[in-house]
N, C-alpha and C positions, 0 to 999 in steps of 0.2 A: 558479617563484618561491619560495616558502614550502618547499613539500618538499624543493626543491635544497638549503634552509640548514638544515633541520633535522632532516632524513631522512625517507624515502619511505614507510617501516613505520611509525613510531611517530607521525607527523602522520597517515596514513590511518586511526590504528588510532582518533585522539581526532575526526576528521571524522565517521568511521560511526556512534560514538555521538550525537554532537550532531544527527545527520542524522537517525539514528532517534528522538532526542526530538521533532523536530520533527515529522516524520511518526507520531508517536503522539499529540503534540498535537493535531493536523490533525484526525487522526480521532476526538477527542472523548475518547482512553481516557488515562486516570492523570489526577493531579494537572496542575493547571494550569499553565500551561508556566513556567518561570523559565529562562533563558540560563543564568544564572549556578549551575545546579545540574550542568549539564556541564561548562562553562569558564570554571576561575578567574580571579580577577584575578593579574595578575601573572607570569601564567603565558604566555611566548614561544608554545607551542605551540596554547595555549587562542586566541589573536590570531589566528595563521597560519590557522589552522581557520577561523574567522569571516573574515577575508580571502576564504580560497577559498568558502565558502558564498555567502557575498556576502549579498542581501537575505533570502536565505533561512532567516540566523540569526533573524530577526525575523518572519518569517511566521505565526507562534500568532497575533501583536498585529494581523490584521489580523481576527481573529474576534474579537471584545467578549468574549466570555464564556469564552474560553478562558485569555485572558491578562493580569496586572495589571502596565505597567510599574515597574518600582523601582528603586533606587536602583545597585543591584548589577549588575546587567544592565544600564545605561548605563555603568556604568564598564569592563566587559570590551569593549563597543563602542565606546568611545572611544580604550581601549588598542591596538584593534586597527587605526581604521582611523590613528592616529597610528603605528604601528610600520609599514605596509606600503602609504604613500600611493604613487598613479601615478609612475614615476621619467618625467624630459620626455620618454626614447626608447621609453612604454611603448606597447605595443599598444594599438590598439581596443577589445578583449576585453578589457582589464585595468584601462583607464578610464572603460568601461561599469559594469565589476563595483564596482568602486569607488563611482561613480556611484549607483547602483543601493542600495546599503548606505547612504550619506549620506541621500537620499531617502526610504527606509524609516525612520530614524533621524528624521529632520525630522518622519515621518508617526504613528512610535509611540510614541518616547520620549518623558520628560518632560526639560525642560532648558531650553528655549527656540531657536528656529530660529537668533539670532542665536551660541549658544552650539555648533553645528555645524560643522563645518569646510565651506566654499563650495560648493557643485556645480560639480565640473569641466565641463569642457565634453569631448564626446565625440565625433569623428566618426562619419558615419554614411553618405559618399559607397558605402561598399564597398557596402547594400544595393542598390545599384541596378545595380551593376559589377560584383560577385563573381560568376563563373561558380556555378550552384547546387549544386555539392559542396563547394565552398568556401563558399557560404552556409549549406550546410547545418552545417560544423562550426561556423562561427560563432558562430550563433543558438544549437545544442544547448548549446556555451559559457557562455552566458548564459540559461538555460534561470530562473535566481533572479528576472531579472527582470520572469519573468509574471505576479506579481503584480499583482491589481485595482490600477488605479491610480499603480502605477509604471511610468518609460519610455515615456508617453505618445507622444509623437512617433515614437519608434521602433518601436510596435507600429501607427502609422497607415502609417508608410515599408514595412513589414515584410507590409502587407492586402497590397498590388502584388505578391508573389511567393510568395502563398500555395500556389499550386500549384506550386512551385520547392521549398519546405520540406517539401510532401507527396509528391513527390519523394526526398526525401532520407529521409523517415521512411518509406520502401518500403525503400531501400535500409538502410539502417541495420537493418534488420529483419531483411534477407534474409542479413546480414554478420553478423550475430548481435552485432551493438553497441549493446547493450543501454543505454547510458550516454548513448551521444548518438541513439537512436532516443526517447528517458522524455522527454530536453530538446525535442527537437523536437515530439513528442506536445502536451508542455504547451502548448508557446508555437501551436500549431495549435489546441489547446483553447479558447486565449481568439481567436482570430482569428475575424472573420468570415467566411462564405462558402466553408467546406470542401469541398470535393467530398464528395458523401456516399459517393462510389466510393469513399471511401479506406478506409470499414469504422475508423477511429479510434477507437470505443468498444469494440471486440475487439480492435483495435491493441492499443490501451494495457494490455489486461487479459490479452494473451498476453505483453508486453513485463513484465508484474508478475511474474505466473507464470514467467519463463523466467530471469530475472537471478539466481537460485539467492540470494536473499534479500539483493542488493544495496544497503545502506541510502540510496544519493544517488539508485539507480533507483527504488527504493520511493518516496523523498519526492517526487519528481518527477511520478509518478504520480499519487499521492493527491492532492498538493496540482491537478493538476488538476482530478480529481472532486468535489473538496472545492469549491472554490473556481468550476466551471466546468463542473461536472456532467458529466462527459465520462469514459469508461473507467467498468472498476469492478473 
């Protein structure tokens, strides 16, 4: 989507930093988080980024102490999701993520819920149909929004094929795919009823260790230790 129109280097280059403020946030270290100290207003690039993040641009704001909404940081999130709302033929994965950021927005920002753009509505037939390599990439997709609180229904649809995603975070492991094994990790971190077989708190902490300082696999991680006590 994003990276196709603006190019795949210089959108990657401004995602890892904002990915890393995030997960520096997470972990309690620098100044208190501010959006807008990574990604300007006005800025095409700054939008696409927070697109692909999804909820995860807002993730500080669900620790009280870590982050004070302002003024400035609602407006690069509004830039964003008005520049790259779902088109009708979009994916599931696209108006999940979408979903997912409007939600967070409704939950941290100030502005008023009426003053948000709608909650789309989002299929969610594929979790119960997708053969589970295909669920597995899915989910690691939407990995932003395991956030406490957000995607409620989908993380109850999502309990039925816990061992399908633990699964997939064997595999992903063993493939050396580090990006969608962090996604899958999380979204298993907030799930109930893990297999304790799966070893997921050495998972997660060989998947940190191994990603050669990956900023979207590092956020993924932490935020589920953070958030879900899981990994370290």
């Amino acid at each position: 989507m994003a990276e196709q129109t603006q190019g795949a280097a210089p959108l990657s280059a401004v995602i890892a930093d904002a990915a890393s403020g995030v997960a520096l946030a997470l972990r309690g270290e620098g100044d208190p988080y501010a959006l807008s100290r990574f990604l300007r207003q006005g800025d095409a690039l700054a939008s696409a980024a927070i697109r692909v993040l999804g909820a995860d641009a807002l993730a500080p704001y669900a620790l009280d102490h870590r982050a004070g909404p302002g003024g400035e940081d609602e407006t690069v999130v509004r830039e964003a999701l008005a520049a790259f709302p779902p088109k009708p033929d979009a994916s599931d994965v696209s108006v999940w993520s979408y979903r997912g950021l409007v939600e967070a927005s409704h939950a941290f920002l100030p502005g008023g819920a009426n003053q948000w753009p709608p909650t789309p509505q989002a299929g969610s037939a594929w979790v119960a149909t997708d053969p589970w390599p295909k669920l597995a990439h899915r989910v690691s997709q939407l990995a932003a929004l395991a956030l406490p609180g957000l995607a409620s229904s989908l993380a109850d649809e999502l309990t039925a094929r816990t061992d399908d995603l633990a699964r997939g975070f064997v595999r992903a492991v063993r493939r050396r795919d580090w990006l969608q094994a962090a996604g899958l990790g999380r979204w298993l971190a907030r799930l109930p009823e893990v297999p304790p077989t799966l070893g997921l708190d050495s998972g997660l902490g060989f998947v940190r260790q191994m990603c050669g300082g990956d900023a979207r696999v590092t956020l993924h991680v932490v935020a589920a230790q953070r958030f879900y006590g899981r990994g370290w």
